[in-house]
C-alpha positions in Angstrom: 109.9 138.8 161.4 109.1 135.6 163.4 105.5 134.5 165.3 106.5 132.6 168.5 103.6 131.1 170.8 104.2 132.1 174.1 104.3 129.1 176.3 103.2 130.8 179.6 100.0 131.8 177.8 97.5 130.9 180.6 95.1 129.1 178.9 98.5 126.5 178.3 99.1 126.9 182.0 96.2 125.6 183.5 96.1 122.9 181.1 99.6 121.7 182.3 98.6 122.3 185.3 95.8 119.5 185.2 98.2 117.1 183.2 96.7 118.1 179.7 100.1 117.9 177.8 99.0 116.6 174.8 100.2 117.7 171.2 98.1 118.8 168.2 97.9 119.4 165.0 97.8 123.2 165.5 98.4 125.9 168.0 101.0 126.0 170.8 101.6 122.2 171.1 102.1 121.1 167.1 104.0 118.2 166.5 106.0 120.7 164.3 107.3 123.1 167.4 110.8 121.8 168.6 110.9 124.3 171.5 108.7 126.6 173.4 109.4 130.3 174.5 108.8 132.9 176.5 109.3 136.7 175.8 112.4 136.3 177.9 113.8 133.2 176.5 112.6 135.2 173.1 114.9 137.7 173.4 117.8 135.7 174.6 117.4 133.4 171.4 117.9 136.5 169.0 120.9 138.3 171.3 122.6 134.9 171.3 122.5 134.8 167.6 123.8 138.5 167.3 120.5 139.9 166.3 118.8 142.8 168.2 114.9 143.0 168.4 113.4 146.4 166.9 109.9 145.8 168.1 107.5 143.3 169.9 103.9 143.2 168.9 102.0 141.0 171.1 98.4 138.9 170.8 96.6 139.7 173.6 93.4 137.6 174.4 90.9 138.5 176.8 91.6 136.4 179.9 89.0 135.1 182.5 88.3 137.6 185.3 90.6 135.6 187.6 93.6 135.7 185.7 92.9 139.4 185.2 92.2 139.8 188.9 95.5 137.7 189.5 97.5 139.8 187.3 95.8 143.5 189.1 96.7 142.1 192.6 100.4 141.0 191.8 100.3 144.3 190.2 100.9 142.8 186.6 103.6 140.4 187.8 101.5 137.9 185.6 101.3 140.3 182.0 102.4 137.8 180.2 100.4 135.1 180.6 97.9 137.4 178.9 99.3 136.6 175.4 99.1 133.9 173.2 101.9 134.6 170.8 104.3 137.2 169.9 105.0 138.9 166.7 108.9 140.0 166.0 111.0 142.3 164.5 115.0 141.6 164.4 117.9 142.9 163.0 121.3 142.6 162.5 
């Protein structure tokens, strides 16, 4: 099992967007997180290292109506900026 922040969270976006890089002592940017994923880069992590994902639970926040408008109109092109982290299984 493994909890990854999801870097294209939207909230992380729009913060980046404005310049706000800064880290913290919690959350997506801690001083203790070396790298930052996405569920892509997720999965390409595990496959690289031989292990196959069983399942994907993801956090899902309630985004502002414009990023769910955004996401309806792009016809959820944008999904994934809806979750803050992922929760997952791997095996062998």
């Amino acid at each position: 099992m493994a909890s990854i922040p999801n870097v294209s969270f939207h909230c992380k976006i729009r913060k980046m967007m404005r310049g706000q890089l800064r880290y913290a002592q919690e959350g997506l940017l801690d001083r203790n997180h070396l790298r930052f994923f996405t569920l892509e880069t997720i999965e390409e992590l595990f496959a690289s290292n031989g292990l196959r994902i069983e399942c994907v639970f993801k956090k899902k926040v309630d985004a502002d109506w414009n990023v769910q408008i955004l996401n309806t109109l792009t016809l959820g092109y944008l999904k994934n900026v809806l979750h803050l982290h992922y929760i997952v299984r791997v095996r062998r």
